[in-house]
DSSP file (Angstrom, degrees, kcal/mol; ACC not computed):
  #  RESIDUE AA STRUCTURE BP1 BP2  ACC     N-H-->O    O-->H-N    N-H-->O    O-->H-N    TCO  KAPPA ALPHA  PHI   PSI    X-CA   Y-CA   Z-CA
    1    1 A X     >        0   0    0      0, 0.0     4,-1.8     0, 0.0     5,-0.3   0.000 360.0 360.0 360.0 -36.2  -14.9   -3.5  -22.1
    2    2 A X  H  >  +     0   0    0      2,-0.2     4,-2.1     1,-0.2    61,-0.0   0.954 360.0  56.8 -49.2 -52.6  -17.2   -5.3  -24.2
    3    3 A X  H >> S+     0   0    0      2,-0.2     4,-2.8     3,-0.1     3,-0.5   0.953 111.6  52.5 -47.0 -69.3  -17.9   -7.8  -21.5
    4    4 A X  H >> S+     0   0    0     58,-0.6     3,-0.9     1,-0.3     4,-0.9   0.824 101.6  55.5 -12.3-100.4  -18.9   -4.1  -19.7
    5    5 A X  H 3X S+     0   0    0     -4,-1.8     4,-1.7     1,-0.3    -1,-0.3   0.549 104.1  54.2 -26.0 -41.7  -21.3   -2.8  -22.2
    6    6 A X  H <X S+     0   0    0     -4,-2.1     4,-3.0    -3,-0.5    -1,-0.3   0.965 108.2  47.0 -70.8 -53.8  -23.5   -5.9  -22.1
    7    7 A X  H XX>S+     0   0    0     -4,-2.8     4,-2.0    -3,-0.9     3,-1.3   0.912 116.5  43.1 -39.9 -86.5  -24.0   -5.9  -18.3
    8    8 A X  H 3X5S+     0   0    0     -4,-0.9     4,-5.0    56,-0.3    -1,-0.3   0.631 109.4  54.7 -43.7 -30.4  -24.7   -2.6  -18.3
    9    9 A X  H 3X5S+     0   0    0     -4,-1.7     4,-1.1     2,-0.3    -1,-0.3   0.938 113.0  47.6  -2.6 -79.1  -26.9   -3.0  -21.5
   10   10 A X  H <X5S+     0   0    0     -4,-3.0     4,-1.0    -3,-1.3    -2,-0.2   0.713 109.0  55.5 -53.4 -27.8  -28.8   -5.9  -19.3
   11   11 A X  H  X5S+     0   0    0     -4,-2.0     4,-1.6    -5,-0.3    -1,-0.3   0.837 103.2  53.1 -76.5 -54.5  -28.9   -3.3  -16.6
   12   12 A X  H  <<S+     0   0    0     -4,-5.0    -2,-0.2    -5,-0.6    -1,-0.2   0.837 111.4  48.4 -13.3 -64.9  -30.6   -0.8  -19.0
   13   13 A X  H  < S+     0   0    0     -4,-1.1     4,-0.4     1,-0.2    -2,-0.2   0.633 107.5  52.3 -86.4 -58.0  -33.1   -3.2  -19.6
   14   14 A X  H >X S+     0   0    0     -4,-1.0     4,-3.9     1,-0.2     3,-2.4   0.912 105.4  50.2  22.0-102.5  -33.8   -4.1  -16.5
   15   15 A X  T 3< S+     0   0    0     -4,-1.6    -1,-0.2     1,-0.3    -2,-0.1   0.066 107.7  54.8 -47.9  37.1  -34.4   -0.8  -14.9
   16   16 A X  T 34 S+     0   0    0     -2,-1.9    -1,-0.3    -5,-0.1     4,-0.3   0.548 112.3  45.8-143.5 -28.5  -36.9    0.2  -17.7
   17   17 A X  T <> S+     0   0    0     -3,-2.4     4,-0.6    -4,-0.4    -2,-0.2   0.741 117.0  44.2 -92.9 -53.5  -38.8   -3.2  -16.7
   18   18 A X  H  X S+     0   0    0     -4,-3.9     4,-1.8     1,-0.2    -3,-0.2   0.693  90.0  90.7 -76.5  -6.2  -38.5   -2.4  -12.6
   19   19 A X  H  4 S+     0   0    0     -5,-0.4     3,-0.3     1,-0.3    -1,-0.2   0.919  91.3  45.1 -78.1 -33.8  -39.5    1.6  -12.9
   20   20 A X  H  4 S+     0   0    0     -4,-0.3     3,-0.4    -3,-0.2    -1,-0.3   0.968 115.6  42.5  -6.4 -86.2  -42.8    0.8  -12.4
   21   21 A X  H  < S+     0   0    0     -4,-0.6     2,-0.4     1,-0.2    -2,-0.2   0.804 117.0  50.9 -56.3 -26.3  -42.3   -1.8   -9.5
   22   22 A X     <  +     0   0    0     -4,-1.8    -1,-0.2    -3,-0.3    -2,-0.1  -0.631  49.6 167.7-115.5  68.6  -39.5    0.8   -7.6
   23   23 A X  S    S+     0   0    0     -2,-0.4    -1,-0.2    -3,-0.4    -2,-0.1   0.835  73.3  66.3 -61.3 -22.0  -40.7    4.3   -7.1
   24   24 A X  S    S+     0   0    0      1,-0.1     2,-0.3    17,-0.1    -1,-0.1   0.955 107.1  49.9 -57.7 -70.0  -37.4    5.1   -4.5
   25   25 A X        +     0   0    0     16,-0.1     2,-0.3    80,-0.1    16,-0.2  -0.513  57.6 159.4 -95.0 123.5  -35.4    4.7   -7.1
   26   26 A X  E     -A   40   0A   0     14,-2.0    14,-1.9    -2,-0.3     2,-0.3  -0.910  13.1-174.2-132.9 135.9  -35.0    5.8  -10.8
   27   27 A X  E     -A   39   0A   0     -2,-0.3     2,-0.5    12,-0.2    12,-0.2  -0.809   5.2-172.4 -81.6 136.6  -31.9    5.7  -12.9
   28   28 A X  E     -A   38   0A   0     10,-0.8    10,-4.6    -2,-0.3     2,-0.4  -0.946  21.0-135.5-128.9 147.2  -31.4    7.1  -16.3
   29   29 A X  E     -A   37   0A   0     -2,-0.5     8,-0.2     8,-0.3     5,-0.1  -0.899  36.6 -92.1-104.5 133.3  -28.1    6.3  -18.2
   30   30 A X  E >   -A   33   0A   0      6,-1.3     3,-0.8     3,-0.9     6,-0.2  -0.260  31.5-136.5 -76.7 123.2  -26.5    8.8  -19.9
   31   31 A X  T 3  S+     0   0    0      1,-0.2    -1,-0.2    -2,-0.1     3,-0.1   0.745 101.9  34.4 -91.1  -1.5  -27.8    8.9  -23.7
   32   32 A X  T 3  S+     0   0    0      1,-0.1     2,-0.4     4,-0.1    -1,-0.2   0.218 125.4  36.3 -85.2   5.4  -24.1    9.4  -25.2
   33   33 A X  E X   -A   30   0A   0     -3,-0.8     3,-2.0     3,-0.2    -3,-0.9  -0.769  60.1-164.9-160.6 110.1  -22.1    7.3  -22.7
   34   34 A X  E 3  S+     0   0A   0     -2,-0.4     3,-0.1     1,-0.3    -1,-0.1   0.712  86.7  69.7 -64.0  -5.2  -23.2    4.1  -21.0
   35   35 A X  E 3  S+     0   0A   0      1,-0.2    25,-2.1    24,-0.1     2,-0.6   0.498  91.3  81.2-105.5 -14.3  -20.8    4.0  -18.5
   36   36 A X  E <   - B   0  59A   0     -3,-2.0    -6,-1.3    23,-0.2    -1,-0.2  -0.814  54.4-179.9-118.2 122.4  -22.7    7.2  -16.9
   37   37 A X  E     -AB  29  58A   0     21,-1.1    21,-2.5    -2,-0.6    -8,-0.3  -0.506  23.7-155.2-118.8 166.3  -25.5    7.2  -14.8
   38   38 A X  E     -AB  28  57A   0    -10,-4.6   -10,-0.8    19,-0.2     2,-0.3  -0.653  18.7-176.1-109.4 163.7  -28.0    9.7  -12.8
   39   39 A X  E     -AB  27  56A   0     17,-0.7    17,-1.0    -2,-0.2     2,-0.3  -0.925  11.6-166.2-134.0 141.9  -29.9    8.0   -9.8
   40   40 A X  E     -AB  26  55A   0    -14,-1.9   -14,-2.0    -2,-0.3     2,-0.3  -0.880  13.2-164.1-142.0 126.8  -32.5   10.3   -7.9
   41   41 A X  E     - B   0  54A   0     13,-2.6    13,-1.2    -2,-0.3     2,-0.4  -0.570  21.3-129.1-121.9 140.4  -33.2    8.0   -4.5
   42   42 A X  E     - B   0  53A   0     -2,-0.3     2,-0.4    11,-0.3    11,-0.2  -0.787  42.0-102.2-101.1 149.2  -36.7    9.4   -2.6
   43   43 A X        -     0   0    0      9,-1.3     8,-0.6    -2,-0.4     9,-0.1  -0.693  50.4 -92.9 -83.7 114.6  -35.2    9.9    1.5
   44   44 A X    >   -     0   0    0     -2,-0.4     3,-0.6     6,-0.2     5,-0.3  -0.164  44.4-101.2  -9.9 126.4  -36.4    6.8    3.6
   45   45 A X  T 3  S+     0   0    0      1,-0.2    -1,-0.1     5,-0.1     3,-0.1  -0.100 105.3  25.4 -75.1 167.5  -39.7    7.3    5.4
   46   46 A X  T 3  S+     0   0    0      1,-0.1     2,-0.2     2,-0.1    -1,-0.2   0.855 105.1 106.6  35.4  44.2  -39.3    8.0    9.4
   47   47 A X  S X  S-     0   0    0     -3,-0.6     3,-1.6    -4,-0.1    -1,-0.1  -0.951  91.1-106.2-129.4 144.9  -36.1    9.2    8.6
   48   48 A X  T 3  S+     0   0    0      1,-0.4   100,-0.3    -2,-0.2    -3,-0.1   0.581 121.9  48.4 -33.9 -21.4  -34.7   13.2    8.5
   49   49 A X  T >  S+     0   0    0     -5,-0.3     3,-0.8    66,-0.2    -1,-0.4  -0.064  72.8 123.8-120.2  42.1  -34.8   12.7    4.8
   50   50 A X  T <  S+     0   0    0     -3,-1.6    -6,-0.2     1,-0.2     3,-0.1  -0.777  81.5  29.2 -94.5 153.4  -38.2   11.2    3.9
   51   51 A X  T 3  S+     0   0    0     -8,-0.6     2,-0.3     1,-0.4    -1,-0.2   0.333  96.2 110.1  86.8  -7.8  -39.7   13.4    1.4
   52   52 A X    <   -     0   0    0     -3,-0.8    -9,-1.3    -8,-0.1     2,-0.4  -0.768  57.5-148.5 -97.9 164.2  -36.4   14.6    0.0
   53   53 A X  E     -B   42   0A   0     99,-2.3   -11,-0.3    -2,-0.3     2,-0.2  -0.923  18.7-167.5-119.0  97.6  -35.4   13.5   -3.5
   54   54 A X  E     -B   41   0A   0    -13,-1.2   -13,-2.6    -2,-0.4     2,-0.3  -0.650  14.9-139.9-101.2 161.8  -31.5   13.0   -4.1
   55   55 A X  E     -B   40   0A   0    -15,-0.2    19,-3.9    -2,-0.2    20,-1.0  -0.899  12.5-168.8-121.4 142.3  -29.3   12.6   -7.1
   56   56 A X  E     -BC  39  73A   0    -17,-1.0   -17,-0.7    -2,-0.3     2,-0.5  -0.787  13.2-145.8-106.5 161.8  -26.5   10.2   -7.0
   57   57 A X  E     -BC  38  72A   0     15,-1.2    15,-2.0    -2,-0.3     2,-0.3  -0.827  17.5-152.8 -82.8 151.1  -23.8   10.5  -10.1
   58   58 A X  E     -BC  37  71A   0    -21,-2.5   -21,-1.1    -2,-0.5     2,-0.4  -0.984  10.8-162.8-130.8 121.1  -22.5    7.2  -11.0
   59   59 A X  E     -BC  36  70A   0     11,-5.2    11,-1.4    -2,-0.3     2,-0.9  -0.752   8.6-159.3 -88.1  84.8  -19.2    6.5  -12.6
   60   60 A X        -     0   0    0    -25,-2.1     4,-0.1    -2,-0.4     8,-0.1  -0.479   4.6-149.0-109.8 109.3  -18.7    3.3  -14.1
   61   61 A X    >   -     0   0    0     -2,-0.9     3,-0.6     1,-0.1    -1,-0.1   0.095  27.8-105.2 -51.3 179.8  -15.2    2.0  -14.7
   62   62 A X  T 3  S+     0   0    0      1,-0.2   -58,-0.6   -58,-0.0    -1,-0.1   0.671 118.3  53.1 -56.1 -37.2  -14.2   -0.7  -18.0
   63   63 A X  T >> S+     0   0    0      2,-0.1     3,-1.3     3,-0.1     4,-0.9   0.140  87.3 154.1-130.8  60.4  -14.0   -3.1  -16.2
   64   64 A X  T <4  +     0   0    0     -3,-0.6   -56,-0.3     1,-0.4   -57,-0.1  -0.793  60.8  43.9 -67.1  99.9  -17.4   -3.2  -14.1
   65   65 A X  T 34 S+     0   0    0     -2,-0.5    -1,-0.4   -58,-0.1     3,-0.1  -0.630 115.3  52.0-128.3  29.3  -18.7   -5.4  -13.0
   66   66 A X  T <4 S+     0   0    0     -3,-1.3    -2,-0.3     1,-0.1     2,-0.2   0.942 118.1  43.6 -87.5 -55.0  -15.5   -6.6  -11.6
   67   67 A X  S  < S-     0   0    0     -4,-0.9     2,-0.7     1,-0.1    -1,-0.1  -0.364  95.4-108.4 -78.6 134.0  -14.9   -3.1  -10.1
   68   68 A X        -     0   0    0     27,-0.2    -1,-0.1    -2,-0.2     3,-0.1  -0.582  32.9-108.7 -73.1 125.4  -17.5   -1.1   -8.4
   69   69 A X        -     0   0    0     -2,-0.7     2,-0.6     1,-0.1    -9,-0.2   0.158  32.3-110.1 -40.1 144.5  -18.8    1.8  -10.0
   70   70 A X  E     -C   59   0A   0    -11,-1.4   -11,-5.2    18,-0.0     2,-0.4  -0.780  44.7-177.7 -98.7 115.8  -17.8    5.5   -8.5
   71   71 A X  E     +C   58   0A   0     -2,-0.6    18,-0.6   -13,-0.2     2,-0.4  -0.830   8.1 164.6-121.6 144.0  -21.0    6.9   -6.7
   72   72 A X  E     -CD  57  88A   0    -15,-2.0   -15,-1.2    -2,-0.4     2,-0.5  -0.984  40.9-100.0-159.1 154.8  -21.4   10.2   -5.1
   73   73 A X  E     +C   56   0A   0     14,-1.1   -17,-0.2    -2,-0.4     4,-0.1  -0.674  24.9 178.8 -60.6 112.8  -24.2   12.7   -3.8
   74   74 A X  S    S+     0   0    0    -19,-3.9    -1,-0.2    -2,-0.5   -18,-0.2   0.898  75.9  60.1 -98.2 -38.5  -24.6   15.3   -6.3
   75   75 A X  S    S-     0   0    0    -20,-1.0     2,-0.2     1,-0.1    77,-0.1  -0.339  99.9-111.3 -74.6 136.0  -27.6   16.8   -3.7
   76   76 A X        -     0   0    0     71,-0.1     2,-0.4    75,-0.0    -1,-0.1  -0.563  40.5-174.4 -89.8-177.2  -26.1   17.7   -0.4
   77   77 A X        -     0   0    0     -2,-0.2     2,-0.6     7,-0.1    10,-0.1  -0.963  35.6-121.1-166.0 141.0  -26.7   15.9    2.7
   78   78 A X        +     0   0    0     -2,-0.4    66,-0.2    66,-0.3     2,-0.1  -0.845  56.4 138.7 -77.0  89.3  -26.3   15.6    6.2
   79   79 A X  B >   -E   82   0B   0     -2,-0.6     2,-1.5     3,-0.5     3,-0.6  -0.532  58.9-142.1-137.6  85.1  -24.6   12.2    6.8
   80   80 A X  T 3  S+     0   0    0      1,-0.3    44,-4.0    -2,-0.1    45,-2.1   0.478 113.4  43.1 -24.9 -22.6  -21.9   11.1    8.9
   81   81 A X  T 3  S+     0   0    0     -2,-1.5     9,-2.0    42,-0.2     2,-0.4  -0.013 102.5  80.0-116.6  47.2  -20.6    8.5    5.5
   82   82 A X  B <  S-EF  79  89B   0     -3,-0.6    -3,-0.5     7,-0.2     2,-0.2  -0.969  85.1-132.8-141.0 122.0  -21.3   11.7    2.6
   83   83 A X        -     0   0    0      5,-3.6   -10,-0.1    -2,-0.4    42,-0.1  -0.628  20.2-135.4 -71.3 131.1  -18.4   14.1    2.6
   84   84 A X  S    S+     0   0    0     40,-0.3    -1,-0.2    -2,-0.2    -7,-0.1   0.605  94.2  42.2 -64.6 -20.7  -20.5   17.1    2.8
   85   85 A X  S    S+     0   0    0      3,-0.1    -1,-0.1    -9,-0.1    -2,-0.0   0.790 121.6  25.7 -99.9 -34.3  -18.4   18.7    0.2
   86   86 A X  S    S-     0   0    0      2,-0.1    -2,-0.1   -10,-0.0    -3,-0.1   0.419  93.9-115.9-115.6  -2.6  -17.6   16.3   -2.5
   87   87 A X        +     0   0    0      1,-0.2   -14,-1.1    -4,-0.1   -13,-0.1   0.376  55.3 160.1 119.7 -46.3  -20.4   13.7   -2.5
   88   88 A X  B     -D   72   0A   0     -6,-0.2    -5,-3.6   -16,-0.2     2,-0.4  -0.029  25.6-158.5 -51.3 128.0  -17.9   10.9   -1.5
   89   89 A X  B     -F   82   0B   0    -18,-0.6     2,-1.2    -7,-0.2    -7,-0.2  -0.876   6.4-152.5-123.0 115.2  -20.2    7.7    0.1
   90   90 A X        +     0   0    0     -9,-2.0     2,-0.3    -2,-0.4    34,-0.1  -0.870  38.4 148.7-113.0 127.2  -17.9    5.6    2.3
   91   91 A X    >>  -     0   0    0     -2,-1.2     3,-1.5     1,-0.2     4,-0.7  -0.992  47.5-131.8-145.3 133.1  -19.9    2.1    1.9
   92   92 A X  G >4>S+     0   0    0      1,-0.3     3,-4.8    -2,-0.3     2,-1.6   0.970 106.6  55.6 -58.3 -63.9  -18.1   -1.1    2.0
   93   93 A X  G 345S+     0   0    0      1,-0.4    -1,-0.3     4,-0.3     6,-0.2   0.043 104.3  55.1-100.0  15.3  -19.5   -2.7   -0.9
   94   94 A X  G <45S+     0   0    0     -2,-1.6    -1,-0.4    -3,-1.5    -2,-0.2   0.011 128.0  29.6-115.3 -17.6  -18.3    0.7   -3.2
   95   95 A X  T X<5S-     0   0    0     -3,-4.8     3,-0.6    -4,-0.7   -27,-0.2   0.306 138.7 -16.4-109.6-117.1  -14.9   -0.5   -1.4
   96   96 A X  T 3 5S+     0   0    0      1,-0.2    -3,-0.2    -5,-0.1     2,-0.1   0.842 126.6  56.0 -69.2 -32.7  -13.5   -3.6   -0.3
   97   97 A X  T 3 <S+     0   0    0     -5,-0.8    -4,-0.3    -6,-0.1    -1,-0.2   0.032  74.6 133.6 -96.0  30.7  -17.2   -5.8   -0.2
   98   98 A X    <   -     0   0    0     -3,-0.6     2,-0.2    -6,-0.2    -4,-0.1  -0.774  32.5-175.7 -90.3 153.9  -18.1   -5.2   -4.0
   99   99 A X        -     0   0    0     -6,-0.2     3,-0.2     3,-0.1    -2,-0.0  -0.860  38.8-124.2-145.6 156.2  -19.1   -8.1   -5.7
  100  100 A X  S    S+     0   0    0     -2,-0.2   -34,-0.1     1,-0.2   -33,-0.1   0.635 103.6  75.5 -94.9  -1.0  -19.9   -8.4   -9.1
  101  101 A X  S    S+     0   0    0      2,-0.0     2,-0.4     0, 0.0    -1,-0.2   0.908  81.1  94.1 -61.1 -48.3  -23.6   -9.9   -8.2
  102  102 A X        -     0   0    0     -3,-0.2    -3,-0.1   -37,-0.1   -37,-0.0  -0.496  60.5-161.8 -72.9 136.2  -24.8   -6.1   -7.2
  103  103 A X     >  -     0   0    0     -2,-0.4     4,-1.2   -92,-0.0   -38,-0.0   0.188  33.0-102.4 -79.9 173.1  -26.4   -4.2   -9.6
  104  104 A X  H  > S+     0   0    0      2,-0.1     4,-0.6     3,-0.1    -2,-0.1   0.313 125.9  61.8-110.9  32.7  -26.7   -0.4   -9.6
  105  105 A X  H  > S+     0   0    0      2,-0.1     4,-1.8     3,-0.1     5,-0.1   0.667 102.3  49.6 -45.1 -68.3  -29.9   -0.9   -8.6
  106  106 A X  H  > S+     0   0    0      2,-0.2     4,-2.2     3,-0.1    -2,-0.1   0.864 109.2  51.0 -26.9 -62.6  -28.5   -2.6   -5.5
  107  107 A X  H >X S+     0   0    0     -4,-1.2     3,-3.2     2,-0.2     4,-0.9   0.946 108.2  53.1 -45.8 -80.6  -26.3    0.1   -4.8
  108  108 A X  H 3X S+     0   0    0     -4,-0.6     4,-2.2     1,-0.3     5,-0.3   0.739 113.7  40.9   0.4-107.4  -28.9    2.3   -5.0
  109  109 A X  H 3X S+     0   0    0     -4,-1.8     4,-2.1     1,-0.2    -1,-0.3   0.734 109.8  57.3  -9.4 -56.3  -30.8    0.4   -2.7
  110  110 A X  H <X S+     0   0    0     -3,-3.2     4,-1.7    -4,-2.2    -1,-0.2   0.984 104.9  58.7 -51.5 -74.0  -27.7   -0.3   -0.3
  111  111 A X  H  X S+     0   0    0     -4,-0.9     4,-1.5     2,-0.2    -2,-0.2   0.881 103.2  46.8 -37.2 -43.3  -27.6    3.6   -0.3
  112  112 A X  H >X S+     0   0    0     -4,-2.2     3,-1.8     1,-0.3     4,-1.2   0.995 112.1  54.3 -54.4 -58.9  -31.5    4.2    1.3
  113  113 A X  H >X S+     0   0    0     -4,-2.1     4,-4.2     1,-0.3     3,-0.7   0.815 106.3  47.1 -75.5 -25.6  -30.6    1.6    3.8
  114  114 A X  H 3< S+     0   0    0     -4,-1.7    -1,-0.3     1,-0.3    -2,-0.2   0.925 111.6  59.6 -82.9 -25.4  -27.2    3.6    5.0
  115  115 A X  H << S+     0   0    0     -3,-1.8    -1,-0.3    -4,-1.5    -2,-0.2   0.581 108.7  39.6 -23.3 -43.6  -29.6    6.5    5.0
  116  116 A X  H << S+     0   0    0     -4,-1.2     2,-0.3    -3,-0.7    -1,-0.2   0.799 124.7  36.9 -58.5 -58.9  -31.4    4.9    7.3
  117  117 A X  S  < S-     0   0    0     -4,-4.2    -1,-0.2    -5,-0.4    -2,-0.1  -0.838  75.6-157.2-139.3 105.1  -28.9    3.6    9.1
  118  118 A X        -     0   0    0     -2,-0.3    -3,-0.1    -3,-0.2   -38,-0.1   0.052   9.8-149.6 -77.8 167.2  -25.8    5.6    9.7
  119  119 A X    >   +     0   0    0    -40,-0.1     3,-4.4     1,-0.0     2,-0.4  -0.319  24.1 174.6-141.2  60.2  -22.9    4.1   10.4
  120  120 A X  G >  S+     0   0    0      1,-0.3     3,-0.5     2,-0.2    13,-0.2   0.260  76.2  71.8 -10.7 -27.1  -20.5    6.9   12.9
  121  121 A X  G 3  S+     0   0    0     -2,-0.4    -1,-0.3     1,-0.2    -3,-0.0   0.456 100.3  50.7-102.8   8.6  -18.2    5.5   13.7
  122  122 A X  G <  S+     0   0    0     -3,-4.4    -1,-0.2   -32,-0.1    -2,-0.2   0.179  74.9 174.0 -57.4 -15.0  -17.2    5.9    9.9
  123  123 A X    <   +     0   0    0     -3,-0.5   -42,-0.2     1,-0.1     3,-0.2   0.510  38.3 169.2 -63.9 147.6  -17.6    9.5    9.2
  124  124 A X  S    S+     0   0    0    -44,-4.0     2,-0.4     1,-0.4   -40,-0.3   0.549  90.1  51.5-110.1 -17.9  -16.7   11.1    6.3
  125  125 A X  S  > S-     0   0    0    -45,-2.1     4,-0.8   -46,-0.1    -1,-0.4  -0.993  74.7-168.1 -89.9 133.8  -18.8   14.4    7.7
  126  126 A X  T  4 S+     0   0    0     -2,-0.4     5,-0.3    -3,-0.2    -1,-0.1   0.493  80.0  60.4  -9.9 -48.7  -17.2   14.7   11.3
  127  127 A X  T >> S+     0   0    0      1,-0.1     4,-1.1     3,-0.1     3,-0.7   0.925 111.9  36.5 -80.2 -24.1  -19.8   17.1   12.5
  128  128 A X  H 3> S+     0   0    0      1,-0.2     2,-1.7     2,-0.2     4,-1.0   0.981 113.3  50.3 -88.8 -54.9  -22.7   14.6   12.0
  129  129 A X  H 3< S+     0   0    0     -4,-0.8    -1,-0.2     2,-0.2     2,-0.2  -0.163 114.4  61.3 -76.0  39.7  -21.0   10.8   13.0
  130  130 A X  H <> S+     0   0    0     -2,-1.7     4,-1.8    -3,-0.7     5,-0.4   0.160 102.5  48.0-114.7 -85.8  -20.1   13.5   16.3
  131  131 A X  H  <>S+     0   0    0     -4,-1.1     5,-3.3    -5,-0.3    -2,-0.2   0.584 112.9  44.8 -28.0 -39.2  -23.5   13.9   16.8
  132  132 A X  T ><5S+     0   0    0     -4,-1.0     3,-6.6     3,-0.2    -1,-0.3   0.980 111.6  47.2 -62.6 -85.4  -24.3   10.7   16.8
  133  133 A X  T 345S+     0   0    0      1,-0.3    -2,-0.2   -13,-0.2    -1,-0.1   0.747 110.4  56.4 -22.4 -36.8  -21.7    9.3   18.8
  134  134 A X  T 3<5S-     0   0    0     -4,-1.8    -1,-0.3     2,-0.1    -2,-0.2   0.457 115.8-120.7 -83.6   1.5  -22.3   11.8   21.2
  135  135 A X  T < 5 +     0   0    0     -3,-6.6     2,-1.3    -5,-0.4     3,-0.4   0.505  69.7 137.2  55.4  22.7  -25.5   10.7   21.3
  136  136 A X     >< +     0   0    0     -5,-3.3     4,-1.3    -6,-0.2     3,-0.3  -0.450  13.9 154.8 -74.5  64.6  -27.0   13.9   20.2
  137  137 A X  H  >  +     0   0    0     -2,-1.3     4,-2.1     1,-0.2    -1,-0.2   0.846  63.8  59.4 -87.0   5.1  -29.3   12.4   17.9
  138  138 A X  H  > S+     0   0    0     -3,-0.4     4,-1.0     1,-0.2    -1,-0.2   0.903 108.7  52.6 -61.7 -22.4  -32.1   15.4   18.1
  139  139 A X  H  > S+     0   0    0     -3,-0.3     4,-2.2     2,-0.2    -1,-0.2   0.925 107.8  45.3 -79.4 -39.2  -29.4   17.2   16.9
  140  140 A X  H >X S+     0   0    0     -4,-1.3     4,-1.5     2,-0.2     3,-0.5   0.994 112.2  53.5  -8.6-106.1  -28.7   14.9   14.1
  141  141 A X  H >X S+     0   0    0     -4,-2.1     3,-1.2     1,-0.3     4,-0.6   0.611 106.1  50.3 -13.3-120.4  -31.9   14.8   13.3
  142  142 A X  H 3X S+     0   0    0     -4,-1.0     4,-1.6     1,-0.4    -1,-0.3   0.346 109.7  50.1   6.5 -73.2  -32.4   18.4   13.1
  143  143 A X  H XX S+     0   0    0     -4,-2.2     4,-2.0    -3,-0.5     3,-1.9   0.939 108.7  48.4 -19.8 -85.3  -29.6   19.0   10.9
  144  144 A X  H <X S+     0   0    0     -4,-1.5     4,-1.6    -3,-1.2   -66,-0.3   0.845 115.0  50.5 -49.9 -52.5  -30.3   16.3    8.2
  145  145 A X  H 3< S+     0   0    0     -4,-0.6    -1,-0.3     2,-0.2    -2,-0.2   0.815 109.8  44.1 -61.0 -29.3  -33.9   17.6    8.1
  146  146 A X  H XX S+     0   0    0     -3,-1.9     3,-3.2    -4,-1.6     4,-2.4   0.989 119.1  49.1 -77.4 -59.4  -33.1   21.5    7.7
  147  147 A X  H 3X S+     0   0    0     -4,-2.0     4,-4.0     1,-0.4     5,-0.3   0.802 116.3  39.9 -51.1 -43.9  -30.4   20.2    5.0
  148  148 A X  H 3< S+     0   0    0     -4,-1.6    -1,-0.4  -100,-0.3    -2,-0.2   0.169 112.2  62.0-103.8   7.3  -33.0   17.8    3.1
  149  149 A X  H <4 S+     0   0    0     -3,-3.2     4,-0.5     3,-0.1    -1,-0.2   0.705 113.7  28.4 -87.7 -59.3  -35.2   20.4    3.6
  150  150 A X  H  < S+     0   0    0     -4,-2.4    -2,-0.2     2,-0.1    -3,-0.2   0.754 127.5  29.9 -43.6 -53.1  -33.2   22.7    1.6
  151  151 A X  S  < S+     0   0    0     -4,-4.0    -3,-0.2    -5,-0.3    -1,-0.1   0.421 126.0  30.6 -99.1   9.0  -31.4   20.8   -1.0
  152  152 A X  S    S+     0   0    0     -5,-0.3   -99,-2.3   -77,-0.1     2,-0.2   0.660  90.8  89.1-145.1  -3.4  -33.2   18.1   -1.8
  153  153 A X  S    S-     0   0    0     -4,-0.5     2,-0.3  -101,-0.3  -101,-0.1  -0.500  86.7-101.9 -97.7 153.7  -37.3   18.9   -1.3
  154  154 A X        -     0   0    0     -2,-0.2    -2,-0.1     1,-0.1    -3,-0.0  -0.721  46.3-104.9-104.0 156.2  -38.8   20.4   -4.8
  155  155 A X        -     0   0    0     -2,-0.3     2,-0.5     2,-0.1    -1,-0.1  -0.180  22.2-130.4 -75.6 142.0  -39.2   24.3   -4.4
  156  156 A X              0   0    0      1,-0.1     0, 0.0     0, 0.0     0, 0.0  -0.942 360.0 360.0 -86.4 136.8  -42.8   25.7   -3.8
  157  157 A X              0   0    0     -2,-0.5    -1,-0.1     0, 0.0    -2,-0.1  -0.086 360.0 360.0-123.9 360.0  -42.9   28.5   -6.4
């Protein structure tokens, strides 16, 4: 666990050094427990979610960085790999491809790009990695915009 605390530590340190250089991304770390983080990810440009702002939770086991940290969507979204209900991000590298070289910065990062680029034949939403398959993508499209339009855009007041 120790081992743990320092990474993430380094990782702190890190991100307070990059926020500057990375506007997609900012992370805060939890200020009573290191082992939990916020991300809020800006939506990929020329995608149904540019202009939206989502928040990821991160859960970060003991013995991270051998294990990959437990990430989910706290914002919803329309995305054939984010269970529309719980969050749940099916990404290799949160599964079977984690390595202890990525950061959760990386992830981060890793996330925009699946955002970008869906992967269907994967889903954890059914009704969107349909659309896709089916080659609806206006329909797609359409969806994910109305959704990031809603949940995830800051309210005009």
């Amino acid at each position: 666990m120790q081992a743990s605390r320092a990474r993430l530590f380094k990782e702190y340190k890190e991100v307070q050094r990059e926020k500057a250089v990375d506007s997609d991304i900012q992370l805060v770390c939890d200020d009573s427990n290191i082992f939990k983080w916020t991300a809020f990810i800006k939506g990929p440009s020329e995608t149904p979610y540019e202009g939206g702002v989502f928040q990821l939770a991160f859960a970060i086991p003991e013995q991270y960085p051998l294990l990959p940290p437990q990430v989910r969507f706290l914002t919803k979204i329309f995305h054939p790999n984010v269970h529309f209900k719980t969050g749940e991000i099916c990404l290799d590298i949160l599964k079977n491809a984690w390595s202890p070289a990525w950061t959760l910065q990386s992830v981060c990062r890793a996330i925009i790009a699946l955002m970008a680029h869906p992967e269907p034949d994967s889903p954890l939403n059914c009704d969107s990695g349909n659309l896709l398959r089916s080659g609806d993508v206006r329909g797609y499209r359409s969806m994910a915009r109305m959704y990031t339009r809603l949940a995830a855009m800051p309210k005009k007041g």
